[in-house]
DSSP file (Angstrom, degrees, kcal/mol; ACC not computed):
  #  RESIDUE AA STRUCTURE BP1 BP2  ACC     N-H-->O    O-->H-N    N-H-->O    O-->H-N    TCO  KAPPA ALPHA  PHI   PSI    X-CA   Y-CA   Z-CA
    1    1 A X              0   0    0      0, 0.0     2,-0.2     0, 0.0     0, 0.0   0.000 360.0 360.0 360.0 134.5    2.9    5.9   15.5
    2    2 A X        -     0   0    0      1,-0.1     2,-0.2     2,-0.0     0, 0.0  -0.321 360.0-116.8 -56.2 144.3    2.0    2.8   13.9
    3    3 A X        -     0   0    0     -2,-0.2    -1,-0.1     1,-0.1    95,-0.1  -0.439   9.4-156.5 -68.3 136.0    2.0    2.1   10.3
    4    4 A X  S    S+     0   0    0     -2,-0.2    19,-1.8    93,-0.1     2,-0.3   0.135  79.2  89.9 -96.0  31.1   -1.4    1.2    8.8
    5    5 A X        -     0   0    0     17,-0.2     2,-0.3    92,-0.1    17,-0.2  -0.804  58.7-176.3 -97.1 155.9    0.7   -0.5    6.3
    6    6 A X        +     0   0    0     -2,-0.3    15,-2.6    15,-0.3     2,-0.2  -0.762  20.6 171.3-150.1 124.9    1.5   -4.4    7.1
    7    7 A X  E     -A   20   0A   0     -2,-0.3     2,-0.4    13,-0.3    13,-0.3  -0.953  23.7-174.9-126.7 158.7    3.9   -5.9    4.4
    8    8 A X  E     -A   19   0A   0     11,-2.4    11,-3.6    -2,-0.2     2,-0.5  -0.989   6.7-163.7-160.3 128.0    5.8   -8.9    3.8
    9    9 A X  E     -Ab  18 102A   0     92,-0.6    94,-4.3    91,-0.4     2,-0.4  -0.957  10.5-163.2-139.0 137.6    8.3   -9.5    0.8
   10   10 A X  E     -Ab  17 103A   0      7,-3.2     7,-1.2    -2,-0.5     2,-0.9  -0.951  21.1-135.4-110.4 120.2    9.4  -13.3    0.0
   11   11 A X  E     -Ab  16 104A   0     92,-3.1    94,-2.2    -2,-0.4     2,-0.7  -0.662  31.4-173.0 -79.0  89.0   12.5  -14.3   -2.2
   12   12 A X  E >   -A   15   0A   0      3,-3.2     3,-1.7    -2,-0.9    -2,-0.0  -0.950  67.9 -59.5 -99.8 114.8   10.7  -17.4   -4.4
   13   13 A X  T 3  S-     0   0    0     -2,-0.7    92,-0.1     1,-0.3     0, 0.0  -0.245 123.0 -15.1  52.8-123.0   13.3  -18.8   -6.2
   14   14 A X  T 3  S+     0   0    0     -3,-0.1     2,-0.5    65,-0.0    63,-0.3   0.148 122.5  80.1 -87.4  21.9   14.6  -15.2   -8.4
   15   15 A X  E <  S-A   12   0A   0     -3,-1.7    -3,-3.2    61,-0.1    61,-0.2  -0.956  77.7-128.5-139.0 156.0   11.5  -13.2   -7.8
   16   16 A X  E     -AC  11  75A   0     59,-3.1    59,-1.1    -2,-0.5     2,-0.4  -0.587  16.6-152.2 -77.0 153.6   10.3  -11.1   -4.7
   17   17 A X  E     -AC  10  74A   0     -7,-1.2    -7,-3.2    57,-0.3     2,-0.4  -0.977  21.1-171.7-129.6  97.9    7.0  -12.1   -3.9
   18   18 A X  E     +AC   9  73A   0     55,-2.1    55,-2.8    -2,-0.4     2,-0.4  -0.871   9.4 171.7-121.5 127.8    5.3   -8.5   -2.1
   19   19 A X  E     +AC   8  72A   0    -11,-3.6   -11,-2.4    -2,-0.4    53,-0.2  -0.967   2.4 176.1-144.3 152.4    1.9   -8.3   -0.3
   20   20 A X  E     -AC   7  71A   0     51,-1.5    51,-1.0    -2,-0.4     2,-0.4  -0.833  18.6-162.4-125.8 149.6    0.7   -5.6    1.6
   21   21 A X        -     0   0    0    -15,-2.6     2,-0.3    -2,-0.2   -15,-0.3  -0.915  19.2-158.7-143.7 135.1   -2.7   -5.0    3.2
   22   22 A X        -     0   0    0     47,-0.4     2,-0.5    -2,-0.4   -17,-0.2  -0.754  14.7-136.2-133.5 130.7   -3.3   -1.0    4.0
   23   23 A X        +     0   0    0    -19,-1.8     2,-0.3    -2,-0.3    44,-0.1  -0.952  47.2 146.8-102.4 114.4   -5.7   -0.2    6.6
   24   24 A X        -     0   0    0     -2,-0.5    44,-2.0    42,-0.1    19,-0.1  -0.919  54.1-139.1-168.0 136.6   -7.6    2.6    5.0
   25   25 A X        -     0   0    0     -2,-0.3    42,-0.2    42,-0.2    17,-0.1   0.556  28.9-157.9-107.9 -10.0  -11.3    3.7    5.2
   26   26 A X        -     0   0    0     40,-0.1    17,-0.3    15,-0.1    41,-0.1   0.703  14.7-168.1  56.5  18.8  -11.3    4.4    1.2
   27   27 A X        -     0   0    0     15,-1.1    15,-0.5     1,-0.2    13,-0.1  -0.058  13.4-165.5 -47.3 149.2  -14.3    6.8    1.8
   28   28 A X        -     0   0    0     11,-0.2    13,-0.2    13,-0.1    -1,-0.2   0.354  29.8-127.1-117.1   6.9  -15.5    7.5   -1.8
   29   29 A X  S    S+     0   0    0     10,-0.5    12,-0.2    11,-0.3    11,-0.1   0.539  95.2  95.7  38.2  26.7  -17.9   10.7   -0.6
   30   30 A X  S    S+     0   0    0     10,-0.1     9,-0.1     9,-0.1     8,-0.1   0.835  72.9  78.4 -86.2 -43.2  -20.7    8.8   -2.4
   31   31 A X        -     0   0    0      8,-0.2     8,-0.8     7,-0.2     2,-0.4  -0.165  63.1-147.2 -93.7 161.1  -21.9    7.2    1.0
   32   32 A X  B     -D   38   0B   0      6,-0.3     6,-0.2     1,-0.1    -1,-0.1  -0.934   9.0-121.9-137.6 145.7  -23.8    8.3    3.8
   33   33 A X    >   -     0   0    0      4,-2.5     3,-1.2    -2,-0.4     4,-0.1   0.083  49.0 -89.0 -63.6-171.8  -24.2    7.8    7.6
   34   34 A X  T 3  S+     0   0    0      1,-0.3    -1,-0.1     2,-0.2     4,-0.1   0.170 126.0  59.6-123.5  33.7  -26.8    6.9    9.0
   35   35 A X  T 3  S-     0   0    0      2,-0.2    -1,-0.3     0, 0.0     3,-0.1  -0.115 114.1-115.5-117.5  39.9  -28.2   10.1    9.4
   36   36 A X  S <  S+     0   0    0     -3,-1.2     2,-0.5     1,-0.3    -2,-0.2   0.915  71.0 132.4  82.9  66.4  -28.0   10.2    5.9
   37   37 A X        -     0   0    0     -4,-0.1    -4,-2.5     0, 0.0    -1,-0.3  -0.964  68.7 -91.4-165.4 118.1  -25.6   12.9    5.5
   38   38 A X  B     -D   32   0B   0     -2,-0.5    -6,-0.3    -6,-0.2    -7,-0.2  -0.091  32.5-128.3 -20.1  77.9  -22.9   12.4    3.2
   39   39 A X        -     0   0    0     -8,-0.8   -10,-0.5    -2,-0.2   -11,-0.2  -0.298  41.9-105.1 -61.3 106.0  -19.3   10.9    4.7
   40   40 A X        -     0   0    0      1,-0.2   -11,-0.3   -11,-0.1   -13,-0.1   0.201  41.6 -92.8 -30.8 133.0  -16.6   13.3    3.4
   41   41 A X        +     0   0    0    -13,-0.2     2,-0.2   -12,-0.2    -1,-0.2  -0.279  57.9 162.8 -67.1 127.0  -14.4   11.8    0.4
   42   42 A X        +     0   0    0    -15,-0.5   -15,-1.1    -3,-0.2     2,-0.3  -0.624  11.8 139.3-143.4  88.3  -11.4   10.0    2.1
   43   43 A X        -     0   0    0    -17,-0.3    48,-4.8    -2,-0.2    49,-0.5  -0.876  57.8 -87.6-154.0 161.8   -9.5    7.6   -0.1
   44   44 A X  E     -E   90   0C   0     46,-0.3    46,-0.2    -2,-0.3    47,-0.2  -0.155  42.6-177.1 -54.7 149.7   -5.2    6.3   -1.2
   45   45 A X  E     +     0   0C   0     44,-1.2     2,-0.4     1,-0.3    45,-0.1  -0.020  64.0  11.7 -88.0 -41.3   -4.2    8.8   -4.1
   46   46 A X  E     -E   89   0C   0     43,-1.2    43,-1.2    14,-0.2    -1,-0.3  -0.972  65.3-169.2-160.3 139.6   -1.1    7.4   -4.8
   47   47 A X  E     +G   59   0D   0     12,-1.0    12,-1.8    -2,-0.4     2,-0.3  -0.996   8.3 176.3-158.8 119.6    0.7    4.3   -3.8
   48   48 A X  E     -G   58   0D   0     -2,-0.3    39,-3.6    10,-0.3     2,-0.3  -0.986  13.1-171.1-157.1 134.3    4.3    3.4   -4.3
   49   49 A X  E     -GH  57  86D   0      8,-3.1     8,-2.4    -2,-0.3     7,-1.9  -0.963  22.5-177.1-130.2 144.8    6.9    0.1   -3.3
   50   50 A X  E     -GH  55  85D   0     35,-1.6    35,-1.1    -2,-0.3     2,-0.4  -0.973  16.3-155.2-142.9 149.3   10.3    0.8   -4.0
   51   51 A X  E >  S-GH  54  84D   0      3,-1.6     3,-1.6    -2,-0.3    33,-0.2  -0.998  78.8  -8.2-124.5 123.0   13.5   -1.4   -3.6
   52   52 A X  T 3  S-     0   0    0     31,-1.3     3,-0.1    -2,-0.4    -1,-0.1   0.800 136.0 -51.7  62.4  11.9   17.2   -0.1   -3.1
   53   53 A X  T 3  S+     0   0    0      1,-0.2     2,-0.5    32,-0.0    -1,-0.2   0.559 114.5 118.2  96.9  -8.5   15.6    3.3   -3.8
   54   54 A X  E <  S-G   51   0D   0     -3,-1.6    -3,-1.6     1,-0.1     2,-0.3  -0.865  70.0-114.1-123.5 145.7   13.8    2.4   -7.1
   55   55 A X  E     +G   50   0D   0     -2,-0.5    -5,-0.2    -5,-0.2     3,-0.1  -0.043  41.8 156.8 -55.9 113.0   10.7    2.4   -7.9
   56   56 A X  E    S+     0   0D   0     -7,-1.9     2,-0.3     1,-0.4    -6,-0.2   0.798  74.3  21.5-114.7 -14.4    9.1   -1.5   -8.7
   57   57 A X  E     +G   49   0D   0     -8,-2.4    -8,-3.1    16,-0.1    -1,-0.4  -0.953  64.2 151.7-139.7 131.2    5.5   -0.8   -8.1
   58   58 A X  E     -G   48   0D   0     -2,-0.3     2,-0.3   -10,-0.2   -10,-0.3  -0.956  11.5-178.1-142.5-166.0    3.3    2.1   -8.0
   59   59 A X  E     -G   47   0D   0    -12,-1.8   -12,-1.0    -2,-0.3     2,-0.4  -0.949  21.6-133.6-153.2 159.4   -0.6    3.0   -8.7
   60   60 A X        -     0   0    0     -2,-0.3   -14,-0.2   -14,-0.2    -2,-0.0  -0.822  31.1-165.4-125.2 106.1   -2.6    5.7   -8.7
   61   61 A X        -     0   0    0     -2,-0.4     2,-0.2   -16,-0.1   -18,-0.1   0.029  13.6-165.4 -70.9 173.0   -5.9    5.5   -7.0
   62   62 A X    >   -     0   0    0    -36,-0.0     3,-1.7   -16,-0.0     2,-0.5  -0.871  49.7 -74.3-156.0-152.8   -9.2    7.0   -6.5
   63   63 A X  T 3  S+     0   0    0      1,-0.3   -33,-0.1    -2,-0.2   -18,-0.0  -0.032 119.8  64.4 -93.1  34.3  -12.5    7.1   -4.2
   64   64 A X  T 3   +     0   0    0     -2,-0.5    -1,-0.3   -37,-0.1   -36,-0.1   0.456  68.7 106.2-143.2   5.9  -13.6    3.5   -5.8
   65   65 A X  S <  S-     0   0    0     -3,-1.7     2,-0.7   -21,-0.1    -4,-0.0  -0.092  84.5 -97.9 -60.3 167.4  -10.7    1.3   -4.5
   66   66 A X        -     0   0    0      1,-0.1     3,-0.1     4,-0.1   -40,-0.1  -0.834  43.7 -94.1-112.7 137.7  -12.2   -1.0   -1.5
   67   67 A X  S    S+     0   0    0     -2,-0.7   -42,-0.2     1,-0.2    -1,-0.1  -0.087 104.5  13.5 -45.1 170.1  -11.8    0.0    1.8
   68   68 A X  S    S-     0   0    0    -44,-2.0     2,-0.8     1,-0.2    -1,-0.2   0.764  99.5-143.4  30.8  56.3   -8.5   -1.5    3.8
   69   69 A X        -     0   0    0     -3,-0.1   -47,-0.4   -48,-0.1     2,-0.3  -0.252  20.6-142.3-111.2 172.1   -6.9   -2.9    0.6
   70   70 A X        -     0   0    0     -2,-0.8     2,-0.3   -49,-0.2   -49,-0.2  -0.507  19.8-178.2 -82.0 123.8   -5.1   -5.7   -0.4
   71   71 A X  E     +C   20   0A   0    -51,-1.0   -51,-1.5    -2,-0.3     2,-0.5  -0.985   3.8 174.0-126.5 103.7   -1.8   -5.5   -3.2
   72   72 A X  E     +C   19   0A   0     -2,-0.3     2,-0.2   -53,-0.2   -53,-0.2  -0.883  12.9 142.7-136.7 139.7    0.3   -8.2   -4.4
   73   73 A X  E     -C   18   0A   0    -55,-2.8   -55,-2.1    -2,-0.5     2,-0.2  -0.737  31.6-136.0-130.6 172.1    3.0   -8.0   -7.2
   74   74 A X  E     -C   17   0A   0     -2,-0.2     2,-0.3   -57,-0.2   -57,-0.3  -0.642  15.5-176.7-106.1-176.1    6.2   -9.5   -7.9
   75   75 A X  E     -C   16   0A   0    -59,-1.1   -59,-3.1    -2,-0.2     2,-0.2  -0.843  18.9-137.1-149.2 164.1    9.7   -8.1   -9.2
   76   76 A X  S    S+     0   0    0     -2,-0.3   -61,-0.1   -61,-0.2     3,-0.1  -0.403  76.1  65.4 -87.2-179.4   12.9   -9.6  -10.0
   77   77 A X  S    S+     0   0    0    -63,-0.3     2,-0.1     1,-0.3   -62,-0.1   0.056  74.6 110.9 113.9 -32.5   16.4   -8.0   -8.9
   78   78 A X        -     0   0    0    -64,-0.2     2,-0.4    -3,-0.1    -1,-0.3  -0.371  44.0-168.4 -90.1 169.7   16.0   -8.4   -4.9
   79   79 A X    >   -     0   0    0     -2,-0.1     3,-1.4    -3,-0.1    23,-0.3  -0.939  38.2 -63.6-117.3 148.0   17.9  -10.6   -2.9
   80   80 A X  T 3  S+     0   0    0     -2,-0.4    23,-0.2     1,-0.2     3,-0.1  -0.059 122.4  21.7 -22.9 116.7   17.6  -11.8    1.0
   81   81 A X  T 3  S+     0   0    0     21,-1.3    -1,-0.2     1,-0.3    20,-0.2   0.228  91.7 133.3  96.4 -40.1   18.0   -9.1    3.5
   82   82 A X    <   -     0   0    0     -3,-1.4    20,-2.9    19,-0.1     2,-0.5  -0.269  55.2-125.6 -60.8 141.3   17.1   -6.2    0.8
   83   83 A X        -     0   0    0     18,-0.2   -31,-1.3    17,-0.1     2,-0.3  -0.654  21.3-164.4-105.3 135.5   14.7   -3.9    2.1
   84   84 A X  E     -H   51   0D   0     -2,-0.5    16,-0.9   -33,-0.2   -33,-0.2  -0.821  11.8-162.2-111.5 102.4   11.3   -3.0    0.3
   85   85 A X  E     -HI  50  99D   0    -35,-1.1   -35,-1.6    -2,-0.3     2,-0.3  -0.509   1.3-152.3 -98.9 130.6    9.3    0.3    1.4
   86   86 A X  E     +H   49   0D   0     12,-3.0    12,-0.4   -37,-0.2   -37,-0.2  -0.724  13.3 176.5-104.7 164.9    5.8    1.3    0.9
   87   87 A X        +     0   0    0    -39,-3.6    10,-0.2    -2,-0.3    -2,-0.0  -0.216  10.5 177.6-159.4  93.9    4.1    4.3    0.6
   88   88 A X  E     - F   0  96C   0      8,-0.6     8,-1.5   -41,-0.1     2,-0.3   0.093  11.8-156.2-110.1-152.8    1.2    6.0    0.1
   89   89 A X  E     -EF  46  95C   0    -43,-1.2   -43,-1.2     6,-0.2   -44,-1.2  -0.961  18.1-150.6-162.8 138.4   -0.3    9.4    0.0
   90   90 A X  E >   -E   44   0C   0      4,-1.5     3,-0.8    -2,-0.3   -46,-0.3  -0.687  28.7-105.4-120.5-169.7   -3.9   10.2    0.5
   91   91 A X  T 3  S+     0   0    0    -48,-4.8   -47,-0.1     1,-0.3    -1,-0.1   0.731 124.9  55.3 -73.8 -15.1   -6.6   13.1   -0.8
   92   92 A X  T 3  S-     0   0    0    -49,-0.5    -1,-0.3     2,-0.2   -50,-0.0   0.030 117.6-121.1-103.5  42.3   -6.3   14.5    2.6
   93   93 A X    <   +     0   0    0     -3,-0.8     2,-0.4     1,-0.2    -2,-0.1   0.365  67.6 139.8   1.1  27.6   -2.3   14.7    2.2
   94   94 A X        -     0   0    0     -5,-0.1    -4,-1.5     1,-0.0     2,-0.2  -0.631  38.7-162.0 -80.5 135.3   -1.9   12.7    4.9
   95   95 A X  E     -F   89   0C   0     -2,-0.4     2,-0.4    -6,-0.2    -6,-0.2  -0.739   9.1-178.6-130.7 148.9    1.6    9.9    3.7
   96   96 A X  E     +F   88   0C   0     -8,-1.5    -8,-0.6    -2,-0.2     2,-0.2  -0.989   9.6 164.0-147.7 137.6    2.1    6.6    5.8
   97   97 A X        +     0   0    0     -2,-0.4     2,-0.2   -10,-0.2   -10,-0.2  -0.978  11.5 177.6-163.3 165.8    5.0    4.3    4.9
   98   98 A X        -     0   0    0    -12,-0.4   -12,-3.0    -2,-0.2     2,-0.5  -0.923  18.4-123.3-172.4 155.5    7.0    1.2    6.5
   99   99 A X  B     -I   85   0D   0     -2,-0.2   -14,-0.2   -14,-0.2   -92,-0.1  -0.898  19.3-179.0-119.6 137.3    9.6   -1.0    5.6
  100  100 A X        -     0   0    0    -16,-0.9   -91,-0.4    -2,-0.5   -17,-0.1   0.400  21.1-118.0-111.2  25.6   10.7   -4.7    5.3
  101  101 A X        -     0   0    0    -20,-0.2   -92,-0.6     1,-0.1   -18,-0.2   0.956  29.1-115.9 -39.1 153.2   13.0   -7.2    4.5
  102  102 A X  E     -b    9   0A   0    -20,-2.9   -21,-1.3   -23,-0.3     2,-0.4  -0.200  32.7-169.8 -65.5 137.5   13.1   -9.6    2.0
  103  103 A X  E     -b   10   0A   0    -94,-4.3   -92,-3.1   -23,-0.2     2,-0.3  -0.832  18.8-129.6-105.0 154.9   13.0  -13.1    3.7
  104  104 A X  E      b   11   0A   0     -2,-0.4   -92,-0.1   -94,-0.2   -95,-0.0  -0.855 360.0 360.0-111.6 162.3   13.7  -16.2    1.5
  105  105 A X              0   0    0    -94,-2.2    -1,-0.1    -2,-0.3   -93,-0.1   0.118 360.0 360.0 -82.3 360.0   11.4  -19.3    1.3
């Protein structure tokens, strides 16, 4: 299976440079089809990038995040070649995660 994750982490000068963009339908169960009948709450809970095994970013979401979204941080610490992994977790306990290496500029 594919990842619905697509990330990319960049070595600018001493910091990692990480963006991710998560393909995700973020349902908030507020909205309705368009036979007007409520679309079941489907949204990210929890969201975590970790490098070397430790944690450098994480969040906790809810049903008000924007569909298919977009994260970019930085960290210090990484080098070339060091691998960063995402991962998230959703209300429906469904977990998606993928890895990258760092590339330098």
């Amino acid at each position: 299976m594919t990842s619905t994750i697509r990330i990319q982490a960049h070595l600018i000068g001493d910091v990692i440079e990480v963006q991710a963009l998560i393909k995700h339908p973020m349902d908030s169960g507020f909205a309705k089809d368009g036979d007007g009948k409520l679309i079941p709450a489907h949204y990210i809970e929890t969201l975590s990038f970790s490098h070397d095994g430790k944690v450098v970013f994480s969040a906790d979401w809810g049903p008000m995040v924007a569909r298919q979204p977009y994260v970019k941080f930085s960290f210090k610490g990484g080098k070339a070649g060091d691998t960063v992994t995402a991962q998230w977790t959703d209300n429906k306990h469904t977990v998606d995660s993928t890895k990258t290496q760092i590339k330098a500029d």
